[in-house]
N, C-alpha and C positions, 0 to 999 in steps of 0.2 A: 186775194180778198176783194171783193165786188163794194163798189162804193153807191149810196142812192143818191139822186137828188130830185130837190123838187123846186119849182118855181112859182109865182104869184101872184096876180096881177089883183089890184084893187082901184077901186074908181070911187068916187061921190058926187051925190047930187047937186053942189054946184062945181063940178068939174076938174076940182082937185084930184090925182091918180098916182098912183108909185106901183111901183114893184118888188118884189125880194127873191132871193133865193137861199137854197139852204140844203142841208143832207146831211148827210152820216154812213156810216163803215155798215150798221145795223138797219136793215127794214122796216122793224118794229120800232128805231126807237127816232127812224126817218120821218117815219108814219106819224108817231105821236107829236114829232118839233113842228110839224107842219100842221095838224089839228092844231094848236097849242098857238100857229102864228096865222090860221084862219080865223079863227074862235076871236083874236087880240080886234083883227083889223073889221071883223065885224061889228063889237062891241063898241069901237070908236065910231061906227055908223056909215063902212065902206058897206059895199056890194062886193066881195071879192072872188075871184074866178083864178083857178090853178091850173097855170097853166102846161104842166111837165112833171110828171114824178119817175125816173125813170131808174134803171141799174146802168151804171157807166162799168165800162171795160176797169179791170185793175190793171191793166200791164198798164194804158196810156194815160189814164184816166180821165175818159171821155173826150180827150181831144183827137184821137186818128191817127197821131202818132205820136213818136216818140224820140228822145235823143239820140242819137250815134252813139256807140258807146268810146268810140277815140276821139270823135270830133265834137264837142258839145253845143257847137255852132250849129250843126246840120243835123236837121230832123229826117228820121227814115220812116215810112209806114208801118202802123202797126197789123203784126201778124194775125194776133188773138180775134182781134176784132174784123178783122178785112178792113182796116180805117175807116167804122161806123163810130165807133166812141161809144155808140151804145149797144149794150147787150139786150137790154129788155125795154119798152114802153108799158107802163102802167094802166089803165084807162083813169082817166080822170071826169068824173059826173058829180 
């Protein structure tokens, strides 16, 4: 199962700025938490710009690799993905 995420970048006019991120198992319901956390931070009167909604690998989940399965110390490269992490980039406008 393919996991989403997405990321946030918000700024104001005298210079205050943060970030978030966020996702879910579902697309649809990735899509809607992240309208839902644009919609917030503009209404407080950011400028916000997104910056990542993407599909992460399920085997690693987005990191490139993953545990050993004897050694839980050492990480080995993940197969699924050729240790990208991610499977899909969304465009974000």
């Amino acid at each position: 199962m393919a996991h989403f995420a997405y990321s946030i970048d918000y700024t104001r006019e005298d210079g205050s700025h943060g970030g978030m991120v966020g996702g879910n198992a579902d697309f649809d319901t990735a899509a809607a938490q992240m309208q839902k956390d644009v919609d917030y931070y503009i209404g407080l009167g950011y400028s916000v710009v997104v910056e990542h909604f993407r599909e992460l690998c399920s085997q690693c989940h987005g990191a490139g690799d993953r545990q050993h399965k004897t050694n839980r110390f050492k990480r080995v490269p993940c197969k699924a993905c050729k240790c990208s992490g991610v499977v899909r980039e969304f465009a974000t406008v």
